[in-house]
KEGU-162002 format. One line per field, with one value per residue (C-alpha): residue number from 1; residue in one letter; x, y, z. Coordinates in steps of 0.001 Angstrom, whole numbers, plus 500000, padded with zeros to 6 digits. Layout:
<nodes>
num = [NUM ...]
residu = [a ...]
xx = [X ...]
yy = [Y ...]
zz = [Z ...]
</nodes>
This chain:
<nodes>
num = [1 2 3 4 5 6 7 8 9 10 11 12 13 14 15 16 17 18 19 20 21 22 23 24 25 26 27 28 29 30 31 32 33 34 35 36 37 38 39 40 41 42 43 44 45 46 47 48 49 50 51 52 53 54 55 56 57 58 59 60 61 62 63 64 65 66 67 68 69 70 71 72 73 74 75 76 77 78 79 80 81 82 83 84 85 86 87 88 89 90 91 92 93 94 95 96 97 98 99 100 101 102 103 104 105 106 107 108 109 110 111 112]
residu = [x x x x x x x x x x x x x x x x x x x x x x x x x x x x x x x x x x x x x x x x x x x x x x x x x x x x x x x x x x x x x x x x x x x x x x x x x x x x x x x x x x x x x x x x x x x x x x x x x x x x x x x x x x x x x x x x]
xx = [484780 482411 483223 480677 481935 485561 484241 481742 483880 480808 482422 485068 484207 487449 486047 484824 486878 487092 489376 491262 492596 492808 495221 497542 498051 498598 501437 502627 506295 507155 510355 510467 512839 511986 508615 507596 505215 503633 504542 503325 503819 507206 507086 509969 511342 510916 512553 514824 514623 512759 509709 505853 504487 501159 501680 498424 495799 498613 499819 503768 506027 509551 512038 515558 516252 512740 508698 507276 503948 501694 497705 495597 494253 490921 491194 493894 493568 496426 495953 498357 499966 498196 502280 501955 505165 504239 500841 499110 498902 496298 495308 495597 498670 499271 502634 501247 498106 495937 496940 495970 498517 499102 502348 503537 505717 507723 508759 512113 510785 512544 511897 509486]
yy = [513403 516275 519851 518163 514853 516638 519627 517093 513662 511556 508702 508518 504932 503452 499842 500582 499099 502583 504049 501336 501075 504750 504582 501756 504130 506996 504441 503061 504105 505226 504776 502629 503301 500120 498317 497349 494348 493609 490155 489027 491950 493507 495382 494001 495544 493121 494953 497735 499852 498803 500224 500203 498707 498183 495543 494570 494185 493135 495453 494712 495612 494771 495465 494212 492448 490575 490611 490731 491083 490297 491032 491991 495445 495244 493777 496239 497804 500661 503458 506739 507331 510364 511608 510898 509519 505975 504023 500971 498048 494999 492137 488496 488174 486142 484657 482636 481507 484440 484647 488269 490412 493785 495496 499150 500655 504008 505971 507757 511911 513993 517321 518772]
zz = [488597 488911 490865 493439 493752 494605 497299 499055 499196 497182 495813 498676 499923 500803 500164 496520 493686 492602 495568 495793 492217 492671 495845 494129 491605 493859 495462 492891 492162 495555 497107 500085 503144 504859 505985 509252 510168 513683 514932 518592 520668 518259 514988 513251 510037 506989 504309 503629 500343 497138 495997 495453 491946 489777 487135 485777 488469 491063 493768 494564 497420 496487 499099 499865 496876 496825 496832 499964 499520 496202 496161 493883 493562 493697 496967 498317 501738 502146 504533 505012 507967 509973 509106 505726 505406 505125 504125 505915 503500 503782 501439 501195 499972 497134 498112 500726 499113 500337 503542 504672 505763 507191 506356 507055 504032 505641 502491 501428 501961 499555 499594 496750]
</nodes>
């Protein structure tokens, strides 16, 4: 990417293939604190602990002891928080035969 491309944002389309395979890999790794999903009118938490994975052209989000959510990359949604301690994830989820699903995956914050 070109001095141009970074100072201007070309190439910044969240729904290219590019950005999203881009974002997993910014994720992947990360240490989840617990996730969240929205369910009627209550968020309920899902998971506790775990983390955020790339294997392949999967994205993974393993959390208490098991995968909650499977989809593939190229067809990844996942959106930061505006506090950046969390990201807002959306795919069909392969789990549930492609079901989409929106999750929200709060991170541990360690100090850098």
């Amino acid at each position: 990417m070109g001095l141009f491309s970074r100072l201007f944002g070309v190439g910044k389309d969240p729904q290219s293939t590019a950005f999203r395979r881009k974002r997993a890999a910014e994720l992947h790794g990360q240490v989840i604190r617990y996730v969240t999903e929205q369910r009627n009118d209550n968020e309920d938490v899902i998971g506790r602990g775990g983390s955020l994975a790339v294997s392949g052209d999967e994205f993974i989000v393993d959390s208490s002891g098991d995968t909650l959510f499977r989809c593939k990359v190229d067809e990844l949604e996942a959106a930061y928080l505006m506090s950046g301690d969390g990201v807002i994830v959306t795919g069909p989820n392969l789990l549930e035969n492609g079901k989409m699903r929106t999750i929200t995956v709060h991170f541990v914050y360690y100090r850098k």
